[in-house]
N, C-alpha and C positions, 0 to 999 in steps of 0.2 A: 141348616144345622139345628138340633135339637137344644131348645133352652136348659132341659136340666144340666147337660151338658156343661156349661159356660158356667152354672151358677153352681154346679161340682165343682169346678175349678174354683170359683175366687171365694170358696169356703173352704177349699184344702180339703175335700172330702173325695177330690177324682178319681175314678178308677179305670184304668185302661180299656177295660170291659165297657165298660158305658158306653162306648164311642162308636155308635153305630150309624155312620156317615155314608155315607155314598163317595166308594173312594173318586171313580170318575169323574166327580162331579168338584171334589176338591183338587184334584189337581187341575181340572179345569179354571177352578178357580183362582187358585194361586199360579198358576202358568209353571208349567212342572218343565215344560220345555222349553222356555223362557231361559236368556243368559242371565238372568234376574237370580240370586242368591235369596230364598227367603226359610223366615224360620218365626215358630214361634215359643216364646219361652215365657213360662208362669211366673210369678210370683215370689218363687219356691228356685226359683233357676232351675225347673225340670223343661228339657224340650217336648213342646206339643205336637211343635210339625216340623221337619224339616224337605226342602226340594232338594231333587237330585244335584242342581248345583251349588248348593249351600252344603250338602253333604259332602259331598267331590272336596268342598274348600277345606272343611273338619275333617279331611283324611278317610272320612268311612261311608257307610250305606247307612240310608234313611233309615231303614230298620232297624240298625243297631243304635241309631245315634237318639231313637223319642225314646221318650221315658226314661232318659239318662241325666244326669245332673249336668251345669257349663263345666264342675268342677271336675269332670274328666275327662275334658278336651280342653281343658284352658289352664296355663301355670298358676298356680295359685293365688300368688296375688293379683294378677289380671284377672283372675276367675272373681276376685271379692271388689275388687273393681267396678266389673262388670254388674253382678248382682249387684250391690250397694244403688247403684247410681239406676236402672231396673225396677228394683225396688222404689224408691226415689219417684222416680216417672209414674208408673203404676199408681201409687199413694196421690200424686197431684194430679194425674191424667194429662202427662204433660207428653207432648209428639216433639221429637227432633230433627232432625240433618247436620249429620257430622263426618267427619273423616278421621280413620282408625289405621293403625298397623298392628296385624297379626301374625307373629312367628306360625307359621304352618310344616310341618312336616320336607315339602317340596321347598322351602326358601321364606321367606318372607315377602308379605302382600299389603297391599294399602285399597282402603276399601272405601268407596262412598256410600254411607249406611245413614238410613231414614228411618227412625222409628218411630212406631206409631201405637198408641194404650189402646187397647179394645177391653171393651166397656160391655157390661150385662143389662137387661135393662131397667134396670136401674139406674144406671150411668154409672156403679162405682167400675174400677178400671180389676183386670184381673189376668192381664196377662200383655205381655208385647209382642207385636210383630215386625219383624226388623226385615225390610227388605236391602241388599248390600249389591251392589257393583265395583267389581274389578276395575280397577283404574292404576294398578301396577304398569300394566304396558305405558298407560298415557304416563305417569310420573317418570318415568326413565326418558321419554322421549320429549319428556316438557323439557329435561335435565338436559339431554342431548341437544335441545337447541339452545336452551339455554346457553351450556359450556361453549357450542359454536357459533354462538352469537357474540361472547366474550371475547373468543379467539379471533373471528374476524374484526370486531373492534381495536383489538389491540393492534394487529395485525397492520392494521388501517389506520391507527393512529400512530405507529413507531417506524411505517415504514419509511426510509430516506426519500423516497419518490415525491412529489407531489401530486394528486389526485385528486381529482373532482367527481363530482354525483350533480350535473345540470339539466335544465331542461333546455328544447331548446329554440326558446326566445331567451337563452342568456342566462336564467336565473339559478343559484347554485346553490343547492339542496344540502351536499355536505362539503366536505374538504376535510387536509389531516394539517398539522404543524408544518409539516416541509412544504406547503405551500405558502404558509404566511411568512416564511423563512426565505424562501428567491424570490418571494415580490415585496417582503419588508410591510405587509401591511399585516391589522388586526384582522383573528379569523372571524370575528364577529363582522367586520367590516365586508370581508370579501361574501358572506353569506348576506350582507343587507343589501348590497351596491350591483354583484353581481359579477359574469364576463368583464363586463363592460369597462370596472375599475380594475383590472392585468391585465386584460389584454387589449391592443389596438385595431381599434374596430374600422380608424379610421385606414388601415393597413387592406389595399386592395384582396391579400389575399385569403382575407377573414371571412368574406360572403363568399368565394369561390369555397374555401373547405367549406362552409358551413352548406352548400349546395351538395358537394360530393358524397357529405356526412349522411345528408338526406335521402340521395340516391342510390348509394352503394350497402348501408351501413358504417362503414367503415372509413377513415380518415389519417395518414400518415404526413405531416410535412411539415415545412417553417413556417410560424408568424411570429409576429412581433410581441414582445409582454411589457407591460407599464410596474417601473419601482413606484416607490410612495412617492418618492424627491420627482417624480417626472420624468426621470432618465427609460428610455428605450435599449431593450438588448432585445438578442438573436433566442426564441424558444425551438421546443420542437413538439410536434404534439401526436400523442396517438390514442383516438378516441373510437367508441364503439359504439353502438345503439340497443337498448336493451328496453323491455316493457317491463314494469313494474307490475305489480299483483293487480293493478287499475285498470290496464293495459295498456298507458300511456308511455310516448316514446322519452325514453330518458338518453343522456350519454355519462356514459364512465371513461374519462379522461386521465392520460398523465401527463405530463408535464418536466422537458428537460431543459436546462438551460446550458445551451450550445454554445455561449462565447467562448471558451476558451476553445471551442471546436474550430471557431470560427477563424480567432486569431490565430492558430495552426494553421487555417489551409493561407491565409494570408504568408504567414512565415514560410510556407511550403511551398509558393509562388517566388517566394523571395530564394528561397535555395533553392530552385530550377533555372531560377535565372546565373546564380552563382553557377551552378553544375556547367549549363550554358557557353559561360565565363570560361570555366576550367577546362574543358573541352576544347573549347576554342584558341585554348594557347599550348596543347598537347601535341608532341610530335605524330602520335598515331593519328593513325585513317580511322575514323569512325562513321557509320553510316549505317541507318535503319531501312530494310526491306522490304515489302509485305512478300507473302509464299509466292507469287510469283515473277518475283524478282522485281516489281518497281520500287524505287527508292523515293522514301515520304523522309529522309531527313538525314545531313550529313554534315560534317564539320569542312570549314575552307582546306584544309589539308587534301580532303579526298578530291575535292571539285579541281585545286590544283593538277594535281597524279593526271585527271582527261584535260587539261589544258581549259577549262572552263569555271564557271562561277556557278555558285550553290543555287542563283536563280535558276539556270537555264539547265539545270541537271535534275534537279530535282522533278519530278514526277515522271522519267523516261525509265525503261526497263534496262537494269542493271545488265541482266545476261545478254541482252542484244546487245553490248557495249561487246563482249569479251569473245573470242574466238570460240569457236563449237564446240570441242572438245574437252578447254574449259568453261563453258557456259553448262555441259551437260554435267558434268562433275559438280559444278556449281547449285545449280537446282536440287540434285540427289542430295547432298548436304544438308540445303536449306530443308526439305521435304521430312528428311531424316531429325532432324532439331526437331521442328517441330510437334513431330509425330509422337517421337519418347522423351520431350521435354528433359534432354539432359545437353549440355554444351558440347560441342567438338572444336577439338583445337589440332593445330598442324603448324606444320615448318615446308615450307618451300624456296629452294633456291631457283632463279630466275634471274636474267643476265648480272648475274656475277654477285647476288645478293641474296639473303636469307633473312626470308621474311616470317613471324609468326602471326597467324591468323587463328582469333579467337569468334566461334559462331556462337551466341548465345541466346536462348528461347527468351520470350519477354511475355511477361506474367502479369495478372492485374486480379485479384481477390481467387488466387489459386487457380486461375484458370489461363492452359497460356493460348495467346495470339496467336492468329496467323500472320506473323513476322519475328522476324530475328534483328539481332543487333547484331556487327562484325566490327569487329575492331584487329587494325593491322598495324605491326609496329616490325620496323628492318632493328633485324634484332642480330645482323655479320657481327659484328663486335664481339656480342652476347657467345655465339656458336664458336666463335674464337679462342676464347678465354674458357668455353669450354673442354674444348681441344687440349688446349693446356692445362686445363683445371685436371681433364684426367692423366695427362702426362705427368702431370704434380704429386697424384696419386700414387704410379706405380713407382715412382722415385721413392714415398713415401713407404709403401708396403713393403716395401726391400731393406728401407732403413728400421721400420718394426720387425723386420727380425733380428735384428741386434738387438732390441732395446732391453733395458734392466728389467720390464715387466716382467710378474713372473710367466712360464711357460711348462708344462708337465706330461708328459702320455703317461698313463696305468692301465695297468687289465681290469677285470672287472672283479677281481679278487683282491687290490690296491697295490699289487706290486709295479713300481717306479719304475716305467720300461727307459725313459727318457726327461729331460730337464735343462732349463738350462742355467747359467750359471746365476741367473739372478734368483732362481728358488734356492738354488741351493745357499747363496748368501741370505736367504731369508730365513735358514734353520742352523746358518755359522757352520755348512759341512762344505763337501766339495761332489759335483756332479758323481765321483767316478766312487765315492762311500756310498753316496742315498741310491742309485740304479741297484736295484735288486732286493730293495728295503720295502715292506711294506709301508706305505703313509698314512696310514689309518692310524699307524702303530706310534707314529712319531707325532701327532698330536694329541692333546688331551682328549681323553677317554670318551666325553660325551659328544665334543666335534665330531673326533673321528668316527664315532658309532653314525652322525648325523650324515656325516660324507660318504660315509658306504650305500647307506640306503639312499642318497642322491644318486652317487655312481649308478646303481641298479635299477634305478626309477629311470633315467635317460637314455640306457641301454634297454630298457625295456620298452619304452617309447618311441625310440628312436628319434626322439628329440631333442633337441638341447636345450639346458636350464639357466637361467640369467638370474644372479643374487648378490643380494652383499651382506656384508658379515663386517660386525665390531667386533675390533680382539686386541686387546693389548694398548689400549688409547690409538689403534686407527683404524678408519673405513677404508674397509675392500671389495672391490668389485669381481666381480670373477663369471666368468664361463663353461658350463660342463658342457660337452660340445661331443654327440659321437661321431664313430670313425668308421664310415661306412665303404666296405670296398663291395664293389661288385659281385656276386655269386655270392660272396662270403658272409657266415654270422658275425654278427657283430661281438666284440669282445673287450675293445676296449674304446677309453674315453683320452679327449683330450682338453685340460685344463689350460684357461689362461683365466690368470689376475693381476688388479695393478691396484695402487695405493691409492683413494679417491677423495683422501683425507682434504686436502686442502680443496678439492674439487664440492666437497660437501660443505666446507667454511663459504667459500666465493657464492653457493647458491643461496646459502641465508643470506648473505651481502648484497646478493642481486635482487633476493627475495623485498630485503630490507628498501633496498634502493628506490624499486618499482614502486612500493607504498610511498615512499616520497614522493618520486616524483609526481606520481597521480595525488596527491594532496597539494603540489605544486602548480598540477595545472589546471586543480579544479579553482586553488586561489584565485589563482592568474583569468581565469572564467569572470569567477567574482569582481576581480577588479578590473578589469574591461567592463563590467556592468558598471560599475560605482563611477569610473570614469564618464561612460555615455551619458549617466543620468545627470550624475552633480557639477559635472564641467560645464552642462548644454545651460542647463537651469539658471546659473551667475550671469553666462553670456547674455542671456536673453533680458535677464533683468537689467544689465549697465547698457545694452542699447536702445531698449526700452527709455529708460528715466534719460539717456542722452538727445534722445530724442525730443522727449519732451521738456527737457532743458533751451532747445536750439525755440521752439515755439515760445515760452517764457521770456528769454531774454528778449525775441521780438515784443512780447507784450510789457516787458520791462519790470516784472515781477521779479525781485529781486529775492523776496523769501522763497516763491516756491522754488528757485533754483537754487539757492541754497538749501532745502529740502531734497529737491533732489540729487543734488552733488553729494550731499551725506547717503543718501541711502546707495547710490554709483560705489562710494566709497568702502560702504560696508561688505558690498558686495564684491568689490574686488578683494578686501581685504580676505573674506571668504575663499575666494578662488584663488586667490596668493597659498594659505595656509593649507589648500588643496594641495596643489599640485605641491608646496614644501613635502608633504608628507608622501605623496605621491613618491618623489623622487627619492627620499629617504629610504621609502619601503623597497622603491624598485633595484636601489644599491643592495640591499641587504643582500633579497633574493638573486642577483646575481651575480655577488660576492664581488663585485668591483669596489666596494665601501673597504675602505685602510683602516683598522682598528689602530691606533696609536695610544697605546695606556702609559700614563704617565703618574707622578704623584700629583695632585691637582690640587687646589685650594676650594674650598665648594661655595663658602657666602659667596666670593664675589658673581660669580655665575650665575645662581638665584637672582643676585640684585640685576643684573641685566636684563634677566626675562622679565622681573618684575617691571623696570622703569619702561622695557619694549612692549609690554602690557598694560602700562597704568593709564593711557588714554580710556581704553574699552571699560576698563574696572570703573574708572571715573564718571563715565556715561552713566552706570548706574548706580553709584555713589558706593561702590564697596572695596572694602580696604582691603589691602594685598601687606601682610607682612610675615619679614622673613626673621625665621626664629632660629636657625643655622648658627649655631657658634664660631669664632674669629678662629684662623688659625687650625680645621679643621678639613685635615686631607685626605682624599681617597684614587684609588689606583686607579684610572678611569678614563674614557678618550673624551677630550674638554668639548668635540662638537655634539658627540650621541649626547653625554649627559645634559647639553645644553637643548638641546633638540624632546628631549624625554621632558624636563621640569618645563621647558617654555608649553607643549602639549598639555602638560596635565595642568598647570593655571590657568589656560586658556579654558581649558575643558571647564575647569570647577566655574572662570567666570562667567559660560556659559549657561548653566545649571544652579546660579545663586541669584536670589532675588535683589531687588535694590536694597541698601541701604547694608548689605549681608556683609560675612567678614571672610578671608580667606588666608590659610597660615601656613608655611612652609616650615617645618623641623625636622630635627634628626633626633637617633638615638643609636646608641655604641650596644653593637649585640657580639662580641665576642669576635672573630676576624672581619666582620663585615659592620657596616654601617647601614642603620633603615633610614631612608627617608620619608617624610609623609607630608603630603599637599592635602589638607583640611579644607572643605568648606562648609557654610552655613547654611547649602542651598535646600534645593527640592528633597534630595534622596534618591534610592534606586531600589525597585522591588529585588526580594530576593533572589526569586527566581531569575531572574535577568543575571546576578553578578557572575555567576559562571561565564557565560558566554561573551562577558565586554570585550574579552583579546582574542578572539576569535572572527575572522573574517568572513564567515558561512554564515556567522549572528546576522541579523537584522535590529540593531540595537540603536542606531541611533532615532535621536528623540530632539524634538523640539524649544529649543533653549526658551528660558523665559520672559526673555524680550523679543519671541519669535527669531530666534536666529537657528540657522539651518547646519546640516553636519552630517557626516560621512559615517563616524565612528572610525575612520580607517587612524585617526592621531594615537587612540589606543592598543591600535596591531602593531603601527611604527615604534611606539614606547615599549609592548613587550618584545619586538623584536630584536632591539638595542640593549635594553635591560640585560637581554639574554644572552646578548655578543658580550657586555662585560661579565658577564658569569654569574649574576644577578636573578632574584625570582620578583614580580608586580604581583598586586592583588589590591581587591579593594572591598574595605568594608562598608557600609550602609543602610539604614532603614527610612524608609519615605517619612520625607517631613524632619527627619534628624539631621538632612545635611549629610556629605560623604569622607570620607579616609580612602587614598590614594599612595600606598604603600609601596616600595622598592629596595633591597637593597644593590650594594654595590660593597667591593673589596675596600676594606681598612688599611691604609697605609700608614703606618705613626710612624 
């Protein structure tokens, strides 16, 4: 390049003329075919050179873009920007590398740009050369992994699963929360310690997976996992082998905890043996086949019927028992079940008897066996009472055409071809006025408009339409039904209706009923549980400490048997006010409990429960007293209300610390009387007081002299409460002690 050139320039004296270069030779120089963006700009912000792809970026052709100012290709203030800071470099001779974004025509771009002062020789600086790289693409895809780097993290730290990132000599790389959550330990911990601290290594079947893991890739089945406490449960594992960017073998594992899977198939053994049970005290023949015809299993009924025992039958071929004729009928059957896995059933009489035989396919993960189940049950009685059942019928059908329901034929224009006497008492005429009357005509305007085009929809159909209709405070049901004769068009229809008023009261009632009872029997669930667990628990303890009473007295230790006789004691005491309430509850629900409401006096009652109470109170030195005024009576059966107050002192003295206070009062609310058993104790969170009278709660709580309890005294107390016509409730806050609320009817 020619000097004058350069030293044009950084005197501002250049002139595009001047530049007599060797163009070949510069873009040789500046690499014009290069993905390299370069440019150069004076002093002045005029460009000196631009390449084809620095051009491309500015929207235009090199030609148009030298000799041009930045200030028409650049927004303004980026354009003073740019100069300013240009300027700047040039003046100090200062080279950079930075990262820029410039609005370009196509979108916006992000550039990594170097520039660099070129110098005259003299060394002062007289112009810049900026060479720029695209790196648009890389920032989107830096973004892109970025965001799904995010998203797998999160992903991986919220999922519910537990999962591992191991290697594998055991050591574990990551893990999320739901694994320090089923094995209770710190994730710091599980990352320092390894396998080794969850799961049991000592467990044969940890080097078998851990061999298969190695051979296969792959790993599905049970080991053992270690809590923090040392307790052992049932896992499941399914892990995978993967190389990392090292190419080192890693596994990504999850992690399921199987006990309650576990304790299912345990319970699912127990109800196979029930079923078992129940089979074997069933009149039918039951017995399982394979397809062709040996018998793998049948109940003593069947083994009966061939005069043998379920040993010596079982594994011989059914159909060689049975005559040929029935033996081949018998197979086709079976083969048929099988085949289209749907059941076939039949009735067969055989000497003198009528028996039903059900074939049914047997299934195991939607796929069925080859064998069936049959089950046979003499059902003569059954077939008998059928016989009669439909002889009852046609008695019946003869007696429905008399009945008051209504009855009506029309044409398909509405005229009342026929009737009988109960429609026409339903419009206060007489058959022999309404025959010849349109009915369309005789009820209100928009009915009847609704009942023609029904007529005409069912005649056109030639179906019949099933509705009911409110009119006049009752439901009815009714039938438009056509009248199809053979050859003939059809023309007209025949109406029957009947009144379904009370039929629609009795199914809310049933409706009603049904939600009872199924609340009744899910109690009754519940309290068969409550029963198994808190009855078994007392036993164990009073033959426990009986025991070790009988040891004592030979050692002659007279305290610890009086130590243990008190705790014998408490325990029974326990299992006394158990089953009281037990059986309180179980009167209710079966309505055998005599409500006797009387006028009653209420202090002395209180003072009963209290003085049948003030041992336990005493144990822990707190005071029981009743603030019941003399002479204060209510309508009320003397054993519930005694039954309710003796539960809730109990309760309170369960839930009050030593030394606490606890108060029995009333107060006069208008025809009723509240009562309230106060104490000084623990308290009750909020959330819990809803559900104290409810049996599906899980509310009871640990007294604070570790005394043990059902919660069931509080269902027994709202149960009764609410036979006298009475509402419970209770107020509380932890640490405030409790209010034990009821009323009951005022008798003055």
């Amino acid at each position: 390049m020619k000097k004058q050139m350069w030293e044009g320039l950084s005197n501002g004296n250049f002139s595009y003329t001047q530049i007599n270069l060797d163009t070949n030779l510069i873009n040789k120089i500046l690499f014009e075919e290069s993905g390299t963006g370069i440019i150069i700009i004076d002093i002045k912000g005029i460009y000196l050179f631009v390449n084809s792809k620095a051009a491309k970026n500015l929207g235009d052709k090199a030609n148009n873009i030298i000799g041009k100012s930045i200030f028409d290709f650049m927004p303004k203030e980026k354009a003073e920007q740019y100069f300013a800071r240009n300027y700047q470099f040039i003046i100090e001779g200062k080279s950079v590398t930075y990262e820029d974004t410039f609005l370009l025509e196509s979108g916006e771009y992000t550039f990594i740009i170097k520039d660099t002062v070129l110098k005259d020789s003299s060394g002062k600086g007289y112009a810049i050369q900026s060479t720029s790289i695209d790196i648009t693409e890389k920032k989107k895809t830096d973004k892109e992994l970025e965001y799904s780097r995010k998203k797998y993290q999160l992903l991986y730290e919220n999922t519910s699963k537990p999962f591992l990132l191991s290697t594998l000599d055991g050591r574990i790389e990551e893990t999320n929360l739901a694994t320090s959550k089923i094995f209770g330990q710190e994730k710091e911990d599980i990352l320092k310690y390894g396998c080794k601290l969850i799961i049991d290594n000592a467990d044969l079947r940890y080097q078998i997976a851990l061999n298969i893991l190695k051979e296969t890739g792959h790993f599905f089945g049970e080991l053992t996992g270690l809590k923090k406490d040392g307790s052992k449960f049932p896992i499941e594992i399914t892990a995978s082998l993967f190389k990392d960017i090292d190419g080192t073998l890693k596994s990504s594992t999850i992690i399921k905890d199987i006990s309650e899977r576990k304790l299912a198939e345990d319970l699912l053994k127990e109800s196979e043996a029930r079923i078992r049970s129940i089979i074997e005290s069933m009149d039918a023949i039951i017995f399982l086949i394979e397809k062709d015809g040996k018998l793998i299993e049948c109940n003593e009924s069947f083994a009966k019927r061939f005069n043998t025992t379920k040993e010596k039958i079982i594994g011989t071929n059914l159909f060689d028992l049975l005559p040929g004729e029935e033996a081949k009928e018998g197979r086709a059957i079976v083969n048929n079940v099988i085949t289209n896995g749907i059941s076939y059933r039949t009735e067969k009489f055989k000497d003198g008897y009528w028996n039903d035989y059900s074939v049914v396919p047997i299934c195991t993960d939607g796929k069925i066996l080859d064998r069936v189940a049959i089950i046979s049950r003499d059902v003569t009685e059954l077939i008998r009472t059928e016989e009669l059942l439909k002889e009852s019928e046609a008695n019946a059908r003869a007696i429905m055409e008399s009945t008051d329901e209504v009855f009506m034929l029309i044409d398909k224009k509405g005229i009342l071809l026929d009737c009988n006497d109960a429609h026409a008492k339903r419009l206060n005429s007489t058959r022999k006025e309404l025959i010849g009357q349109n009915i369309f005509n005789l009820l209100p305007s928009d009915i009847g408009e609704r009942r023609n085009q029904l007529v005409d929809e069912v005649i056109a159909t030639k179906k019949p339409f099933f509705g009911e209709d409110y009119r006049d405070g009752f439901w009815n049901e009714f039938i438009v039904h056509p009248v199809i004769a053979e050859g003939k068009e059809i023309n007209k229809v025949a109406v029957f209706s009947k009144d379904i008023t009370e039929r629609k009261i009795n199914v809310e009632i049933l409706k009603e009923n049904e939600k009872r009872l199924k609340e009744i029997n899910s109690t009754k669930d519940k309290l068969f549980s409550i029963i198994a667990h808190d009855l078994k628990s007392p036993f164990n303890t009073i033959l426990g400490f009986s025991e070790l009473i009988i040891d004592e007295i030979k050692n002659n230790d007279l305290e610890k048997v009086n130590l243990y006789a008190g705790l014998i004691r408490d325990s029974s005491e326990r299992t006394l006010t158990l089953v009281e309430n037990l059986l309180d509850w179980s009167r209710t629900q079966t309505g055998k409990i005599a409500i006797k409401l009387k006028n009653t006096e209420l202090k002395s009652i209180v003072d009963n429960c209290i003085q049948l109470l003030s041992d336990r109170a005493f144990q822990k030195s707190i005071t029981l007293a009743n603030k019941i005024p003399e002479q204060l009576f209510a309508l009320v059966d003397h054993d519930m209300f005694n039954v309710i107050i003796r539960n809730l002192i109990s309760n309170a003295i369960k839930f009050t610390n030593k030394g606490g206070n606890i108060t029995v009062s009333s107060k006069e609310d208008e025809n009723q009387i509240r009562i309230i058993v106060e104490d000084s104790g623990i308290g009750i969170e909020a959330s819990r007081l809803n559900g104290l009278f409810q049996l599906g709660e899980n509310h009871s709580t640990i007294g604070t002299k570790k005394e043990s309890g059902t919660g069931l005294g509080l269902i027994v107390c709202k149960e009764f409460v609410e036979e006298l016509g009475g509402t419970i409730w209770a107020e509380s806050e932890v640490g405030q002690g409790s209010k034990f609320c009821f009323t009951v009817p005022l008798n003055k």
